[in-house]
N, C-alpha and C positions, 0 to 999 in steps of 0.2 A: 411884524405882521400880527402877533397876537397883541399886542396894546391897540392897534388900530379895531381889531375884531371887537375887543373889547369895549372900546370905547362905542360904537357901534350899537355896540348892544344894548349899554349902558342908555341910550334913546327910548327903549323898551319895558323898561323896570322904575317900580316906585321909586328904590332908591341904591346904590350903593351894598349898603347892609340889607336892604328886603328885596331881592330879584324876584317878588311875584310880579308877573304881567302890570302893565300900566290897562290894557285892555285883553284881557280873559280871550281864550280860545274859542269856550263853548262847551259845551257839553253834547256833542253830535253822538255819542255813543250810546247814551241812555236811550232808553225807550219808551214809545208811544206815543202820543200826539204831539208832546213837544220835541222830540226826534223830526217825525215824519213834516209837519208843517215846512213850508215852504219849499221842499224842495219835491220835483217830479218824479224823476224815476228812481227803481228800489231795486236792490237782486237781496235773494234769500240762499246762501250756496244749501243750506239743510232741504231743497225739494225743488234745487234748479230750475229757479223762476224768477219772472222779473215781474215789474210793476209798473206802470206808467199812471201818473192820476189824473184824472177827468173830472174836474170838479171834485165831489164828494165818491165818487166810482176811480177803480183802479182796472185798466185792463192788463189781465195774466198773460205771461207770455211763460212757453217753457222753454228751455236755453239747452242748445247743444254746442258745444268748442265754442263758448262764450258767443254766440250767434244768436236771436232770436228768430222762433220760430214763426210761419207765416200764418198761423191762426189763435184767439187768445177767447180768453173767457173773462167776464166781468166780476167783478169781485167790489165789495164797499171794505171790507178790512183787508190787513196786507199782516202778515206773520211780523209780531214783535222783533222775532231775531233779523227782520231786513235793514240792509245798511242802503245809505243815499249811494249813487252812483251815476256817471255819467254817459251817455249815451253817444255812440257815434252814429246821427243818424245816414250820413251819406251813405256808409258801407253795412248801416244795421248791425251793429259791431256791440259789445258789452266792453267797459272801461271801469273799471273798479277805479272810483280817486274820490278822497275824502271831503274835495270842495274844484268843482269844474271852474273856478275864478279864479285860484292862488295856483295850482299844483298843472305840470303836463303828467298826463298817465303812460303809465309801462306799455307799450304797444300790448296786443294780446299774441296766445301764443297762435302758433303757425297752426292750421287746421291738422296738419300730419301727425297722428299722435303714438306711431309703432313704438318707440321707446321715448324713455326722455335724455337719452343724447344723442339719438335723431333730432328731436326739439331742439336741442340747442343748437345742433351742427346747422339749421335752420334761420335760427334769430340775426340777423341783422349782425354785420361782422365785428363789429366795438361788444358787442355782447355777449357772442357766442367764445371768443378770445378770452374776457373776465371767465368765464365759467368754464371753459373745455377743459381744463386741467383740476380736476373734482374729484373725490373720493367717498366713496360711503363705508361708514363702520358696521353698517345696520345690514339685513339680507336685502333689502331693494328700497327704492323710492320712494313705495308705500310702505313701507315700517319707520323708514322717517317720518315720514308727514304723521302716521298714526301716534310716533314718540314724542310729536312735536303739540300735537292735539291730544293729550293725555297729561304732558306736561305741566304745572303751574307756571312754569319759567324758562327758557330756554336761551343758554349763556352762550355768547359769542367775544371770540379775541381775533385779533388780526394787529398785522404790523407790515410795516415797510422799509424798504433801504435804498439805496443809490453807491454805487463803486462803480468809477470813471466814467461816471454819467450814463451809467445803467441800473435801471430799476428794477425791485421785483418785490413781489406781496407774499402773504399767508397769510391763510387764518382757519381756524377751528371752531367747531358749534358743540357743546354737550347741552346733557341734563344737570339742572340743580346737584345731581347724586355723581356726581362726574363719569355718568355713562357717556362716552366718547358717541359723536352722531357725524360728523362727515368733515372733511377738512379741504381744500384745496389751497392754490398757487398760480402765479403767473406773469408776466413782465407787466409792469410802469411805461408804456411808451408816454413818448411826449418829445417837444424840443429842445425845454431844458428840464430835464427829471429834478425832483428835489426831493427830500425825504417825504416831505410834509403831500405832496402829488402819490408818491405810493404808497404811505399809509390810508392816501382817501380812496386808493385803487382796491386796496384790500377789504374797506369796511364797503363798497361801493359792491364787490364781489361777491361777499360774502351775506349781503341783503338780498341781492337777485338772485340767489341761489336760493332764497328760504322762498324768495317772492313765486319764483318757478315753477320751484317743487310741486309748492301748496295748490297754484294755478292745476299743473299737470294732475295731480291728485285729486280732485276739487275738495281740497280742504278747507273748511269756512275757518 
């Protein structure tokens, strides 16, 4: 399986020995006008607001449980720290994804926002399963996220296994300084488990948990 991935990939890269890109990602992080070009809509999580462009004109929107609101103000600049994003307009929905052509987006979360494992017990049942067995080292949810946004780096491990065709995961998140930050677990369903299926259950886990969090907290 991995010679085949490999080789795969190898479609992708100058050569062998130089795995740079045959064609560049982009640069969609920087900022300013070569950011913002071509694409429409923008969210700022630093003043929970969105952006839509009209021409040379942006209309504000301010954003509740990732919802836009029914009234907006005109704006010609749009805050350097906004990232592209994609809009659902059937539902009026906010979708955070880094390119609405290549990627599907995380659903958002459930408007119920009492705790955050209410949220999860919430989510959509393949989701809330990866996450309901979770721990935190920190005093709540928001001290993660605050640990996680203060952070330079934030280390993640995870692993997987199979014994008589039952699977199950872990994995843990610190800081650079090995302050311990939240860890959980949980089964590998499938038809045929394989190791290689619960290791990706664990890194798969262990990403929507950070994705969640930051969501629930609105951490940019």
């Amino acid at each position: 399986a991995w010679s085949k991935w490999t080789k795969l990939l190898n479609n992708f890269v100058r050569s062998k020995r130089d795995r740079r890109l045959i064609q560049p990602l982009g640069r969609w992080l920087v900022t300013g006008e070569e950011l913002h070009f071509g694409w429409r809509s923008y969210i700022d999580m630093n003043t929970l607001q969105a952006f839509i462009r009209h021409g040379s004109t942006y209309d504000a929107y301010d954003i509740t449980d990732y919802t836009l609101q029914n009234t907006s103000t005109t704006v010609t600049e749009i805050p350097p720290t906004a990232i592209p994003v994609d809009i659902d307009y059937a539902h009026i929905v906010m979708r955070i994804t880094s390119s609405p052509r290549l990627y599907t987006a995380v659903p958002r979360l459930p408007s119920s926002r009492s705790t955050f494992n209410k949220v999860i017990e919430d989510l959509p049942p393949w989701e809330a399963e990866l996450l309901e067995n979770h721990s935190l080292t920190t005093a709540s949810i928001w001290q993660f996220a605050d640990n996680c946004q203060q952070a330079q780096r934030i280390l993640g491990t995870s692993d997987g296994s199979v014994t008589h065709n039952r699977g199950s995961f872990g994995w843990y998140l610190s800081t650079e300084t090995g302050v311990r930050l939240a860890y959980g677990n949980g089964p590998a369903t499938g038809s045929s488990t394989s190791s290689y299926r619960a290791e990706a259950y664990g890194m798969l886990s262990m990403v929507l948990f950070v994705v969640r969090s930051l969501e629930y907290t609105f951490t940019p």
